[in-house]
N, C-alpha and C positions, 0 to 999 in steps of 0.2 A: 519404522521410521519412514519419513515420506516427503514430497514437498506441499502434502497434504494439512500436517502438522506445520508445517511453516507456517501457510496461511494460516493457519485459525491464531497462532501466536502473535501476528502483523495485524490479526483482522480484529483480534479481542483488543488489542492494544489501541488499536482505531477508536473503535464504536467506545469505549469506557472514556477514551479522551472525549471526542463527540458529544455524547450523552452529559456531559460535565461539564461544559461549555455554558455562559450564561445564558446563551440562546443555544441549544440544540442541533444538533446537525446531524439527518439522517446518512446512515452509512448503506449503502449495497451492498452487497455482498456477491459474486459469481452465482449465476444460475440461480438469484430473488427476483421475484415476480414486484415490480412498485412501479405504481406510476404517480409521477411529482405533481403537484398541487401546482397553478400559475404560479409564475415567479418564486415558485419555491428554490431552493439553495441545499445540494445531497452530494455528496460522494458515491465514487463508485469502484473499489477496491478489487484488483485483480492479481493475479498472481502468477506470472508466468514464467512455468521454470522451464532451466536450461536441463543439458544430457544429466544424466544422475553417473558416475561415473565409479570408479573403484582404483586405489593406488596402491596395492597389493596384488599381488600372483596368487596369495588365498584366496581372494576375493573374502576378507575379513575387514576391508573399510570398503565406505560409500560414503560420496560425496556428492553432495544435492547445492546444486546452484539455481542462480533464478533471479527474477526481477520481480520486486513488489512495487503497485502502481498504484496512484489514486489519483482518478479523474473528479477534480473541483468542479461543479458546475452550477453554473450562477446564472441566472436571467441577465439577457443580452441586452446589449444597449446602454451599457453602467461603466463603459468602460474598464478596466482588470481591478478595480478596488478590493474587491470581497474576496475575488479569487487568489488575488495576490496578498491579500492579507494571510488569509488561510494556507496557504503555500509555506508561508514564512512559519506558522503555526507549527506545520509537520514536518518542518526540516527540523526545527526542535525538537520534536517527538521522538525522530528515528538520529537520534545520532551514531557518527562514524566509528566504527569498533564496538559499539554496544553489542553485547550479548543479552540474547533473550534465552532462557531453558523452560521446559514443557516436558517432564518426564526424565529421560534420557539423552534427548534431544537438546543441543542448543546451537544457536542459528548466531551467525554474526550480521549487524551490517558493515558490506563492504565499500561502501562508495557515498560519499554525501548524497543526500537526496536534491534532484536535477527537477529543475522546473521546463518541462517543454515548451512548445509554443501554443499561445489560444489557439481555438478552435471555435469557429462562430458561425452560429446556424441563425433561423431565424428568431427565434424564441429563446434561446442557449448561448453563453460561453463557456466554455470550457477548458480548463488549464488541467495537463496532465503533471503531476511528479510522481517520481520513482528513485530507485535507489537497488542498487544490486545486493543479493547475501549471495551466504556457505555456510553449510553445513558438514561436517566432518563427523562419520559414525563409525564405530569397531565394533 
């Protein structure tokens, strides 16, 4: 078990919504090679866990915490329309207490998914959300 598994549970759960979408919307994934088309419109899914910890003296659980993230990013200049739409999209996706399992494995989400602040470059905006899990394994 891993927060390996996490991600690909947060990331498949991503790209399947994405790909369903009337219009499309490529997903990234950590360490994919893509470069976006002009004014193209992609995510970019991250996964960054926290300590993996243990709450037993056997060391017979493990507990995997972490933050799952998806940076929106939208050609600049449109003001937060598309990005803010889309935000709104994936807070519904990941709702609060949902369990997702994968095996043996199942991961909660712990925290509503948080829209951070844009990010604007020249060509780019980008709005990040994220949302905390836990995993709890015997």
């Amino acid at each position: 078990m891993s927060h390996n598994i996490i991600a690909s549970i947060y990331e498949a759960r991503l790209i399947a919504w994405a790909k369903a979408l009337p219009t499309p919307i490529k997903v990234v994934v950590e360490n994919e090679a893509y470069e976006p088309g002009s004014g193209a419109t992609y995510l970019r899914a991250f996964t960054l866990p926290g300590d993996t910890a243990s709450n037993t003296l056997a060391g017979d659980h493990k507990l995997y915490t972490g933050v799952f993230q998806v940076s929106i990013v939208t050609p600049s200049g449109k003001y937060r329309g598309a990005a803010g739409a889309i935000a709104d999209q994936i807070t519904e996706l990941f709702p609060l207490y949902e369990r997702n399992t994968r095996g043996a494995l199942t991961v909660v989400t712990m925290s509503p998914v948080d829209q951070g602040p844009g990010i604007s470059d020249d060509t780019t905006y980008t709005v990040p959300v994220s949302f905390m899990y836990r995993a709890d394994t015997n």
